[in-house]
C-alpha positions as CSV (number, residue, x, y, z in Angstrom):
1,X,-89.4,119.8,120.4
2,X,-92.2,121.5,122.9
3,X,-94.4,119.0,124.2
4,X,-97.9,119.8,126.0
5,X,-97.5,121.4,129.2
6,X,-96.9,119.4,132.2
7,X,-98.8,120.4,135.0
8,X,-101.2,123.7,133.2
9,X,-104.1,125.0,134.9
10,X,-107.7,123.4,134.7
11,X,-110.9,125.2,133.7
12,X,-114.2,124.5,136.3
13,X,-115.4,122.5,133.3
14,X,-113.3,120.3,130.2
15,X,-115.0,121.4,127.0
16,X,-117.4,119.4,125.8
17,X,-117.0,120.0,121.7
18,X,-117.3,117.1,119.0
19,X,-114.0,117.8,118.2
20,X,-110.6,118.4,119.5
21,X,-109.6,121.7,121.1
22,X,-106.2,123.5,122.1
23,X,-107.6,123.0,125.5
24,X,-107.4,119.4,124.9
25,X,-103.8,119.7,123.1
26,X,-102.8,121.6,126.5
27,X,-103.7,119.1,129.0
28,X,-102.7,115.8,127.1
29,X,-100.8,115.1,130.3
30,X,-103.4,115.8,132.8
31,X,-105.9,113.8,130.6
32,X,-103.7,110.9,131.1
33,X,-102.9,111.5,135.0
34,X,-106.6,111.2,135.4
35,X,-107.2,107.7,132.9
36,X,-104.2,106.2,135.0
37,X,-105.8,107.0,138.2
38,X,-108.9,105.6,137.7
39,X,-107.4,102.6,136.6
40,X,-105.7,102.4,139.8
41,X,-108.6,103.0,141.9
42,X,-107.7,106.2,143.4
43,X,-110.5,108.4,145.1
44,X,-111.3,111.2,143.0
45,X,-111.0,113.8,146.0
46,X,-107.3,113.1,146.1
47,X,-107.3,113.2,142.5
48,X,-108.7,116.3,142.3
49,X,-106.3,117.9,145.0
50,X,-103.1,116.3,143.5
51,X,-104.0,116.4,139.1
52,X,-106.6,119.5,139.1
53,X,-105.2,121.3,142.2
54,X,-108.6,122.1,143.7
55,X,-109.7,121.9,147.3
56,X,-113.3,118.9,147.5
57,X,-113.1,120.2,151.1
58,X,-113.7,123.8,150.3
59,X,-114.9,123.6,147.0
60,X,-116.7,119.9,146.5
61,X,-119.1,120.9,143.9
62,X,-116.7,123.1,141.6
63,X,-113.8,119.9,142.0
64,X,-115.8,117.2,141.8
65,X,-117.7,118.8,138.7
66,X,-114.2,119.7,136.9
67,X,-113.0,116.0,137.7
68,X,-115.7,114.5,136.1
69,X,-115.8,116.5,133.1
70,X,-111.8,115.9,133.1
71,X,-112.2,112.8,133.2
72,X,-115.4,112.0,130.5
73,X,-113.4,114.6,128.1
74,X,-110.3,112.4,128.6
75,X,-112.3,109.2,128.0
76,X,-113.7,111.3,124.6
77,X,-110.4,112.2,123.7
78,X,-108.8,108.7,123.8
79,X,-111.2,107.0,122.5
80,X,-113.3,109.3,119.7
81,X,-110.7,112.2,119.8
82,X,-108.0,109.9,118.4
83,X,-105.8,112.7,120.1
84,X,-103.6,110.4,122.4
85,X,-103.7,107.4,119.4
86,X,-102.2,109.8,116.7
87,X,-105.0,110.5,113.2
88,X,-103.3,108.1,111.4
89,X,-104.9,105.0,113.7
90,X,-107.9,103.3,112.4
């Protein structure tokens, strides 16, 4: 059974649709590095190096930008997407 990829490339900016996308099917996994690191209190810059691979020291706009879209999308997706909790839950 194939599973969502591991560690697949970001875009600059998660999508923003009312629904769920193969983009979001993708990057299940990085939606959920992100949701556990902010629960641990890691700084987004490391973050954004280590989950998104992309530089806030030579790029701070672009990562920070894709981290927090990353990271609203994986809020949306957990908790309206229903992705992560299977369609079945109520």
């Amino acid at each position: 059974m194939n599973g969502p990829p591991v560690d697949p490339d970001v875009a600059n900016v998660a999508p923003n649709e009312p629904a769920l996308t193969a983009y979001d099917e993708q990057h299940v996994v990085t939606y959920i590095r992100l949701l556990q690191a902010e629960g641990e209190g890691a700084d987004w810059c490391e973050v954004a190096r280590v989950v998104l691979h992309m530089d806030p020291e030579r790029e701070p706009d672009r990562a920070q930008r894709a981290y927090q879209s990353h990271l609203a999308r994986a809020k949306w997706v957990t908790e309206q997407g229903r992705l992560l909790r299977g369609t079945g839950s109520k």
